[in-house]
FIMAR-341266 format. One record per residue: x, y, z of N, C-alpha, C, CB in turn. Coordinates in steps of 0.05 Angstrom, whole numbers, plus 5000, padded with zeros to 4 digits. Glycine has a CB too. Example, Ala and Ser with C-alpha at 12.3 -4.5 7.8 and 13.67 -1.06 7.14 Angstrom:
526448865156524649105156526449345156522649115181/525749555142527349795143525850015157528249885114/
//
This chain:
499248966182497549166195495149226176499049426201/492349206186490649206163489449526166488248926164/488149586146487849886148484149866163488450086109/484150116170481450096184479450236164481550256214/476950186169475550156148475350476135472950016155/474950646151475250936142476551026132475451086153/479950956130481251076112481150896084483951126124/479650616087479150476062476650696041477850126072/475650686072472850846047473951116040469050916064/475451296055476851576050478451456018479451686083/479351306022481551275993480451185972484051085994/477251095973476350905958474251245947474950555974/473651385970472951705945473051795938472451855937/475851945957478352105938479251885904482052125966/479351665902479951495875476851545865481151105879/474251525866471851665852472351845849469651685859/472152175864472852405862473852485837474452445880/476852345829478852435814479752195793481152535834/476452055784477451835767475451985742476851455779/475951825721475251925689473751675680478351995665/471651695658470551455652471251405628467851435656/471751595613471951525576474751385575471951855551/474351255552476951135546478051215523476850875545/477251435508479451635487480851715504478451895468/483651765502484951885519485552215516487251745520/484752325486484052625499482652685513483352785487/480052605515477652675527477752675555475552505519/479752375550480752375591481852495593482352185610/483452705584485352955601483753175606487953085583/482253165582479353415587477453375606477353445563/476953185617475253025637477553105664474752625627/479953075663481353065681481153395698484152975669/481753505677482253765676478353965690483453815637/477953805677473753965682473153895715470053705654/475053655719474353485744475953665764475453135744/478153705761480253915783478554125789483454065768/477854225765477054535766473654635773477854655733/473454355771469054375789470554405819465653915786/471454125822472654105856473454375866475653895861/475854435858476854655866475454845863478754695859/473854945845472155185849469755125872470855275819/468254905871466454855898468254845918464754585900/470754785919471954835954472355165959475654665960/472855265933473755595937470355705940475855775904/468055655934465555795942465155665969463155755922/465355525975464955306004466555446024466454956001/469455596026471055766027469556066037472355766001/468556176013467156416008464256456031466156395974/463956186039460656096046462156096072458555766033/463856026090464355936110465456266120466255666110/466556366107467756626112465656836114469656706090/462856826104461156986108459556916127460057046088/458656616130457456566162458656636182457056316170/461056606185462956696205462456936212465556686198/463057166190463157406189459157476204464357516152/457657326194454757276201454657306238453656916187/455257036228455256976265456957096285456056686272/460157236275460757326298460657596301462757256304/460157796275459758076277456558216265462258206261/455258016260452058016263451758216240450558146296/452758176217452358416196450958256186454658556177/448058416179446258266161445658316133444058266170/447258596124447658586101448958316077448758796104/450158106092451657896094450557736076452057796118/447457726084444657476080445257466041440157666092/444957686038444257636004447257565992442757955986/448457606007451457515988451357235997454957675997/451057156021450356796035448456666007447456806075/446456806005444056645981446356655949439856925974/446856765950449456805925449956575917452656935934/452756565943454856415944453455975945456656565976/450756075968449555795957448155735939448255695970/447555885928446155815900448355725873444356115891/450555935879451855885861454055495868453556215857/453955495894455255235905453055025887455055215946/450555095894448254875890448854835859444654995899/449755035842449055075814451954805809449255485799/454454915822456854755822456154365821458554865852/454454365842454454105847452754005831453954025872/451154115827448553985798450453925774445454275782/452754215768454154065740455953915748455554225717/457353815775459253645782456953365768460253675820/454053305782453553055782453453055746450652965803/452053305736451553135704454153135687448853305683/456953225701459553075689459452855697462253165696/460052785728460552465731458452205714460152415763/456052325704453652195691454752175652450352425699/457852385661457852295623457552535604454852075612/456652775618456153025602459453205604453153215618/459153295581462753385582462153755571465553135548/459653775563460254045541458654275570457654025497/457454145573454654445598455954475617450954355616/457554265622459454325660461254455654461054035680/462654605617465154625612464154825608466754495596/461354955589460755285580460255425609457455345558/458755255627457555415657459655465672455355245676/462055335676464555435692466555595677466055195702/466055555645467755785637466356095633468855685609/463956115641461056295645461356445674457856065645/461356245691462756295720465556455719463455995734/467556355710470156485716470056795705472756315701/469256835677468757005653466857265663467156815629/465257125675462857295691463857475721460457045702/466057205735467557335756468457585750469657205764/470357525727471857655725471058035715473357475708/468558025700466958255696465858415724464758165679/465558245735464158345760466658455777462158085778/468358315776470658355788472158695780472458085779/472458705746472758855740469859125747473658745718/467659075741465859255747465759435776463759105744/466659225797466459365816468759525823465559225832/471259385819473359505825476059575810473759415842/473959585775476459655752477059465742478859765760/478159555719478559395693481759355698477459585661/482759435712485559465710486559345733486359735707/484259195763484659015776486558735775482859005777/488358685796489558415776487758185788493458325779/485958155805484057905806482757885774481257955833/481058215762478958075742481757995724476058305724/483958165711486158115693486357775701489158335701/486857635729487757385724485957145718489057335744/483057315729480757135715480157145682477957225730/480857425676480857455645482057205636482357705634/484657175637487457005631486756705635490157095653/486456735664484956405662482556285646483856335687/480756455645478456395623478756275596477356635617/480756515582482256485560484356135555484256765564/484756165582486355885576483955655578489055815602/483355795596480955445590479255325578479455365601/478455575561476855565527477655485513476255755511/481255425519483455335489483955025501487455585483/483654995525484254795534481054595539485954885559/479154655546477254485548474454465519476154585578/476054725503473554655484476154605460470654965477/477754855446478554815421481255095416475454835401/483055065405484055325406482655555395486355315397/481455565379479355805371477755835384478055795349/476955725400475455885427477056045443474055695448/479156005448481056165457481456415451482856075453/481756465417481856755407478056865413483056745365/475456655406474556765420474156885447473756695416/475256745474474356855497476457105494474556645524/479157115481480857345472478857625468482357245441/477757565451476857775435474557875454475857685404/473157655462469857815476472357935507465757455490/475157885521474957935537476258205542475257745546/477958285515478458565502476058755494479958535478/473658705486471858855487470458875507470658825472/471158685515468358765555470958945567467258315591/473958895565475059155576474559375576476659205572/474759415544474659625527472359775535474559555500/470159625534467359695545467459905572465759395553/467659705591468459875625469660025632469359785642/471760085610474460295614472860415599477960235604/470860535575470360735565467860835577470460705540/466660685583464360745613464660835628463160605628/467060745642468360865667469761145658470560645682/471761255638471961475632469861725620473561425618/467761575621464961755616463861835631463161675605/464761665665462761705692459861585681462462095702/459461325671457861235666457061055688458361175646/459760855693460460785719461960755734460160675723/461560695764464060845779464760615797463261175797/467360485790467760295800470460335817467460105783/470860205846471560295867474360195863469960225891/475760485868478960445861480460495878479960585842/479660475897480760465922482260375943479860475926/482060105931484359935932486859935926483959795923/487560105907489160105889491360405911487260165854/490160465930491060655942492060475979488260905939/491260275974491560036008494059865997488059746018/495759816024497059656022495359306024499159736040/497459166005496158885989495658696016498758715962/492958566026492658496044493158196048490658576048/492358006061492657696054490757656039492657476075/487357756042485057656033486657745997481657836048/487957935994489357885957490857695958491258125941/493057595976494357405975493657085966495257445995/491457125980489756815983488656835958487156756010/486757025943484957065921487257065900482957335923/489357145910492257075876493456845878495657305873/492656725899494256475912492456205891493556455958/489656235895487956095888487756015854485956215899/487856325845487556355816490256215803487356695808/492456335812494656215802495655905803496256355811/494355755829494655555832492255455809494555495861/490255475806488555375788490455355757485755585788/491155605758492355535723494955435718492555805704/496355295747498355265754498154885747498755405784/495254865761495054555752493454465727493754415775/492554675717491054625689493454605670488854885680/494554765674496754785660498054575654498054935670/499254375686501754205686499853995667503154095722/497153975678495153675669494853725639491353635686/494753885627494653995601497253895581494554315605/499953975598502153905586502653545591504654105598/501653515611502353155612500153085590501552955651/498553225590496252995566497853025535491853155561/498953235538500553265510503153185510500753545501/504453125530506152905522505452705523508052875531/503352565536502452255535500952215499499552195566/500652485497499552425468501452365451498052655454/503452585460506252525436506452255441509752705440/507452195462509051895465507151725444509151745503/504551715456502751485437503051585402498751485448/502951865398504051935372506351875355504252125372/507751845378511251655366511151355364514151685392/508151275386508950885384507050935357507250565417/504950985355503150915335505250975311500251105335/507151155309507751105282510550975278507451375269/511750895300512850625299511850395286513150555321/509250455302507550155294506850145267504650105309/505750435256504650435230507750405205502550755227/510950505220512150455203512250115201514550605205/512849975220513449685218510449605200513949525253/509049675207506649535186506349665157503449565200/507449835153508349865125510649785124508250105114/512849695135514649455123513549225115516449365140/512049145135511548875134509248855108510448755165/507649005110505149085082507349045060503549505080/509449275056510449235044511648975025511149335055/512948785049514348565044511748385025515548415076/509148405042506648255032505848215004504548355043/506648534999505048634975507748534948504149064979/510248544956511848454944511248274942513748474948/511148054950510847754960507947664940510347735001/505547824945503547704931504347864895500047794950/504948094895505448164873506847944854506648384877/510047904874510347664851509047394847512847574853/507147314863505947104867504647194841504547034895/503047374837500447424820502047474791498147714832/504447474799505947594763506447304757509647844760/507647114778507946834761505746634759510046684772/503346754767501246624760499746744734499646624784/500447014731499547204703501246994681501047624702/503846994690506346924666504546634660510646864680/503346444683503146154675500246154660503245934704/499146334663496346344647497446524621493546524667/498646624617499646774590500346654576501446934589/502646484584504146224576502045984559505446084607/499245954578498045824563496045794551498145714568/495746164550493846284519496046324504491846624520/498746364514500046434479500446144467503546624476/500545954485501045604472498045554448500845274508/496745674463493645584449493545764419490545704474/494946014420494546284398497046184379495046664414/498746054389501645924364499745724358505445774377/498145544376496945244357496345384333493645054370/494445614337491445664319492945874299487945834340/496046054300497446164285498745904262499346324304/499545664276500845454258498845294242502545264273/495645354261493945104241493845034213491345124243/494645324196493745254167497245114160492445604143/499145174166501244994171501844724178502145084184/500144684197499344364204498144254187497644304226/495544294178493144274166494944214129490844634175/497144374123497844354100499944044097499244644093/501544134119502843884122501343634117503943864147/500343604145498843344145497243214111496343404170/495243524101494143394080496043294056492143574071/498143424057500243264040500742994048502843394041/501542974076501642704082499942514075501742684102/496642574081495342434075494642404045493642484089/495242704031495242603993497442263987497742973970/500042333996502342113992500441854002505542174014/499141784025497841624037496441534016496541704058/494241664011491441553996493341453970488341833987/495741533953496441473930497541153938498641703916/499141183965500640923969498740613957501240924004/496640783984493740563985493840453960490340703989/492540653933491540593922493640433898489940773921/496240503913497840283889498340093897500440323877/497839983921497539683942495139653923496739693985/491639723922490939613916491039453890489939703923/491839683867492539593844494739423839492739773831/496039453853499139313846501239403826498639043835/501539643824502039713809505139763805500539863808/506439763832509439753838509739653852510839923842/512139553872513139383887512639493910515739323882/510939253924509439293948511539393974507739023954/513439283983514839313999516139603996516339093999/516439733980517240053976515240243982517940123946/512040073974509240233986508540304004507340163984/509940064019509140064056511140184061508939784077/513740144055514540384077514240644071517240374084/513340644049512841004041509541024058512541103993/507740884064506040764084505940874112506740514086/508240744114509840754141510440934152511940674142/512841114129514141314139511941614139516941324121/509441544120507341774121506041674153504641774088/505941494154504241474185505241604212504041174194/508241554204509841594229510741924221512741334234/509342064208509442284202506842464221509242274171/505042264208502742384219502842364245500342294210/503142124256503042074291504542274295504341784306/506942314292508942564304507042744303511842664286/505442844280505143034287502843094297505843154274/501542914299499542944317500042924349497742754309/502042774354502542794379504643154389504242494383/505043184372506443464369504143594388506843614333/502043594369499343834369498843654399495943814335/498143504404496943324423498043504450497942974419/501843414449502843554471503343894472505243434475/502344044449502444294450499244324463503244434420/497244274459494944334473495144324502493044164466/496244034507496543954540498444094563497543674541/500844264535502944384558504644184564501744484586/504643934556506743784567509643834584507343674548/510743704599513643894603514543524603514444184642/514243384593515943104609518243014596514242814612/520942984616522843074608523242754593524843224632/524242624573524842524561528142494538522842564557/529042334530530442354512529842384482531742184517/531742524470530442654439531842684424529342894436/532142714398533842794374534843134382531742774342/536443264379535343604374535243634335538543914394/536143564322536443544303534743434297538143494298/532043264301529943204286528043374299529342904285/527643484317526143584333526343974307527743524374/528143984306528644284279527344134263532144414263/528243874244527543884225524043884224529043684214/523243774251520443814240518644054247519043594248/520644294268519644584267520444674240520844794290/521444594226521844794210519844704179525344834207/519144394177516744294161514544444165516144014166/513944484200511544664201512244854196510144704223/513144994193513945374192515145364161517145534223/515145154150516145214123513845374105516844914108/511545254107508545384096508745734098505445264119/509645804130509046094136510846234120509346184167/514246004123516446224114515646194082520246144122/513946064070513845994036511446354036511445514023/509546294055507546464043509446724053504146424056/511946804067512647054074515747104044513747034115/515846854029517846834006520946834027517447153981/520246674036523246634058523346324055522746754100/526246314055527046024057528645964079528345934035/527745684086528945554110530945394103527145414125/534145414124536145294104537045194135538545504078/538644904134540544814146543444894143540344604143/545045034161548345134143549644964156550145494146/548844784174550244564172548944424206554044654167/550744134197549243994217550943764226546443894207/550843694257553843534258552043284257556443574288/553643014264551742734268549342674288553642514277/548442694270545142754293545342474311540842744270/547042384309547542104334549042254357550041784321/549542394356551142584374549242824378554242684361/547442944377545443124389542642934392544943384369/543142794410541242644431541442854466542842244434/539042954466539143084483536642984512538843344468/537243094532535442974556533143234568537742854583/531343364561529943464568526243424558531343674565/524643744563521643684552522143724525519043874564/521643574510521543604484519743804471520943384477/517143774483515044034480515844284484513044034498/517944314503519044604513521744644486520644584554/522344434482524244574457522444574435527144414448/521144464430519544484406518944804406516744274406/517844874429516945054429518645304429515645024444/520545284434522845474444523445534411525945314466/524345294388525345344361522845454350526445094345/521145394353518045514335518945884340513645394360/518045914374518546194370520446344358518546274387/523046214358526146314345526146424324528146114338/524746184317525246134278523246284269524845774261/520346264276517746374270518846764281514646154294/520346844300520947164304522547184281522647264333/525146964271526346994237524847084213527146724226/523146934216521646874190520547234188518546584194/519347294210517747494218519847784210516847434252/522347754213524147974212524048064186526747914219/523947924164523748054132520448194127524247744105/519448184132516448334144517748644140515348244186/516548744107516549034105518649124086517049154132/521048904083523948864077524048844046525248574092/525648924032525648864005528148663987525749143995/529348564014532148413999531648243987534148294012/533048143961533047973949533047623954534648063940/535347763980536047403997535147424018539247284004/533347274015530447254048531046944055525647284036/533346984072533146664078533146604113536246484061/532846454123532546404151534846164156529246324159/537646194171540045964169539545844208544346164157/539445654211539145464222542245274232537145364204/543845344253545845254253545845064281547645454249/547744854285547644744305551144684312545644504301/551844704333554544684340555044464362555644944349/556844294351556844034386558844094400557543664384/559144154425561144174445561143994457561144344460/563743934468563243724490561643814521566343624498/562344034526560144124551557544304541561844324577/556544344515555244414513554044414478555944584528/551444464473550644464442549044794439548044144433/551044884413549645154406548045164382551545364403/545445294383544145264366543945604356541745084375/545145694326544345884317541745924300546045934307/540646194301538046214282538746484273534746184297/540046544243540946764240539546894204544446714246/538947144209536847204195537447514181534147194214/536947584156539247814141536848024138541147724106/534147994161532348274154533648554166528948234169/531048644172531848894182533449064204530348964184/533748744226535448884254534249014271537349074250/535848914293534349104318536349264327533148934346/535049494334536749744349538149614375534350024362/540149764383541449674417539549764433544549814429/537549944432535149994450533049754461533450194434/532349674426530649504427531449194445530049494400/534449124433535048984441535448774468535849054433/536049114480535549024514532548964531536749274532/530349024518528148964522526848744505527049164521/528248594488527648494465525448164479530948454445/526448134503526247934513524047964539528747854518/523448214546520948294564517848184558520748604561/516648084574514848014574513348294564514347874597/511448194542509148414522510548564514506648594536/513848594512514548764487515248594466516848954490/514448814436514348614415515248934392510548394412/516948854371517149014353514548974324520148974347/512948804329511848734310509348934310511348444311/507548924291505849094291503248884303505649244261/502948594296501548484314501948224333499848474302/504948384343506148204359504448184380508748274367/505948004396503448004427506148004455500647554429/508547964436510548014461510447814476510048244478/510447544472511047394491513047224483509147284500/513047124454513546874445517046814465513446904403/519147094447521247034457520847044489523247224445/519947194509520747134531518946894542520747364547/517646764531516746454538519246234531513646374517/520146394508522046154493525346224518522846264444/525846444521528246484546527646324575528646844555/525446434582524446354606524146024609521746494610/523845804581524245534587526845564579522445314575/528745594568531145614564532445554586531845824554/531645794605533445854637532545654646532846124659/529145664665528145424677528645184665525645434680/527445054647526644784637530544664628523744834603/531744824625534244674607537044704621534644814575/536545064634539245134654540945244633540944844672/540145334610541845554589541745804583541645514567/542345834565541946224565541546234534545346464577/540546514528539346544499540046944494534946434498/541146964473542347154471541947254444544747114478/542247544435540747604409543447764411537247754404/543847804381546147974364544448114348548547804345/544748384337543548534316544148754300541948594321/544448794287544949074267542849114244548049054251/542649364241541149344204542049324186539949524191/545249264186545949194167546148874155547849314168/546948774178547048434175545248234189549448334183/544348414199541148284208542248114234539348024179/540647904241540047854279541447484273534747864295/542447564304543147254308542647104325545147204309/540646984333538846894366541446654372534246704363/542546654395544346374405543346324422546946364413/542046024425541945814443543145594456540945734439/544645624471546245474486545345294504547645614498/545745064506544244854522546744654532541744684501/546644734559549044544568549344144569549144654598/550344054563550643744557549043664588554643614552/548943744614547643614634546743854644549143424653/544143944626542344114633540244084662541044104610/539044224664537444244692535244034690535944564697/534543984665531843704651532643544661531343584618/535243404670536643154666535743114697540243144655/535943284715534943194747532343114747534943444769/
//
């Protein structure tokens, strides 16, 4: 059944009539609300206008005329602020109808008392619609001006200043009050309900939004975790390889001493090849064994610049003896000696990982040893160097008779940038744990007291994590 065109166009103005344009959704309830209450007040003067022509035309009172020019002027005034709401204006259509009611309601009171319940329910409604279409402190304003315009008329009127008709108040209540309480109350009846739906539609969106805002601070959350550790193991890998670069340039005069020894032994060899002065075959390999000194250790320095990690097979027992040739210079200039307390068949500590990473792991060990008699006055400043073979595993001690660390210190001893030293930098040991764990699949553990000083254990399992 198709609809006929009139009630299309009837439904298509009643939906203009009572539609909103903004898309904040407070504003649309305030729009909603400004929109009820133009309509309905132009149907209640439209009302007022039809009731006095009537009264015009069928009992010919012409006193009638100037209340007729009133009621249309004030209709005309209605529909001018109806059009410049629907055009988008929200504040002049809201002061001039709350001006209108406010104004009723004085006049209302003026003519026939302050103590009337038409002006009392226009008072009341006024009040609400100042809190509702502008702000709640307009509210206590229209409050306040609408207690002094009482106050006003009631003390005027007890002065016989003016004399407003109370006479009503002596008639039984007619319909024309019924209809005029009927009207008022229905007005604040639907301001009211539209008022409370906009405030729960607010709550509800007040409860999703912060649904939404909790899940996106989870999820922020999760992010910020997520890049945080991203940016800490990218801090650790750039730390890692300014402190590789700050041990080169801490060991250089160590290197630098070595080697020139090497090369002193060298230039003497030469020069007894050239002369002939002893048996050549003893020259070269003393030759030899200075060359293959130097290559080591230049390739040492070579793969400490580069960071190397490539996992290879190695001595562990030659791999000490030649951290501890370098670090012999530091522990000589600190009056510390470097001792082996024992050592099993270095044919049997052939190990499978980065060689660079243990190199580096014993440097820091032994070099935090050396560092412990720093301040110390004992007699026996020595640094002991132990190695143990297991069948599932090889322990390497580094045990040292300085000053000791507290059980405080201890548990932090291994934190990245803590350092007991005065110009420590706090990395060395937790660079040297951290390839321990990663690079080898072992664990590294410190013992300490002040009385017997520190015992670093390194444990390295026989089919470490290198070997994959």
């Amino acid at each position: 059944m198709t609809r006929s065109p009139a009630i299309h166009g009837l439904k298509r103005g009643i939906r203009f009539l009572f539609s909103t344009y903004s898309q904040d959704p407070d504003r649309r309830s305030k729009e909603q609300v400004l929109n009820i209450l133009l309509l309905s007040t132009m149907a209640f003067v439209v009302g007022i206008l039809v009731v006095l022509l009537g009264n015009l035309w069928m009992l010919h009172r012409e006193y009638l005329w100037g209340r007729i020019f009133i009621a249309a002027s004030i209709l005309i005034i209605l529909a001018g602020l109806y059009g410049r709401f629907r055009r988008g204006s929200l504040l002049l259509p809201t002061i001039v109808l709350l001006g209108f009611y406010f104004l009723g309601a004085v006049g209302v009171g003026y003519a026939w008392g302050m103590h009337n319940p038409v002006s009392q329910l226009m008072y009341a409604f006024s009040i609400i619609l100042a809190g509702i279409l502008l702000s709640a402190r307009y509210a206590l304003y229209a409050l306040f001006l609408a207690v002094g315009t009482i106050s006003l008329f009631t003390w005027l009127a007890s002065r016989s200043i003016i004399h407003p008709d109370t006479s009503w108040a002596l008639n039984i209540i007619s319909w024309y009050d019924v209809v005029a309480y009927s009207i008022i109350l229905a007005n604040v009846a639907v301001v009211s309900w539209l008022f409370n739906r906009s405030m729960d539609q607010s709550l509800k969106r007040a409860r999703r939004s912060e649904k939404a805002l909790l899940r996106q601070k989870e999820l922020l959350e999760v992010k910020v975790e997520e890049r945080t550790r991203q940016l800490q193991e990218a801090h650790m890998v750039r730390v890692q390889e300014l402190y590789r670069f700050a041990e080169l340039g801490h060991m250089s005069t160590a290197l630098l001493h070595d080697m020139a020894n090497y090369l002193a032994v060298l230039s003497l060899d030469i020069e007894d090849l050239k002369q002939a002065k002893q048996n050549r075959s003893k020259a070269l390999q003393r030759v030899q064994q200075s060359i293959r000194h130097l290559d080591s250790l230049t390739g040492q320095v070579r793969r400490q610049i580069k960071g190397e990690a490539v996992v290879s097979r190695f001595n562990i027992a030659d791999e000490i003896d030649q951290v501890m040739r370098i670090l012999e210079y530091k522990a000589s200039a600190a009056r510390v000696t470097l001792e082996w307390q024992s050592a099993p068949e270095r044919s049997e500590l052939m190990y499978r990982g980065s060689v660079n990473h243990f190199w580096q792991i014993m440097t820091n060990i032994i070099s935090n040893s050396i560092d412990a008699y720093e301040g110390q006055k004992q007699s026996e400043r020595s640094v002991y160097v132990m190695v143990e073979n297991f069948s599932h595993e090889i322990v390497i001690l580094v045990i040292d008779h300085g000053g000791g660390i507290s059980p405080a210190k201890q548990e932090r001893i291994f934190d990245p940038f803590y350092t007991t030293k005065k110009n420590g930098s706090g990395m060395g040991l937790s660079i040297a744990r951290s390839m321990v764990q990663k690079d080898f699949g072992g664990t590294i553990t410190v013992s300490s007291n002040h009385k017997t000083g520190t015992v670093f254990t390194v444990t390295l399992p026989r089919h470490g994590r290198s070997k994959n």
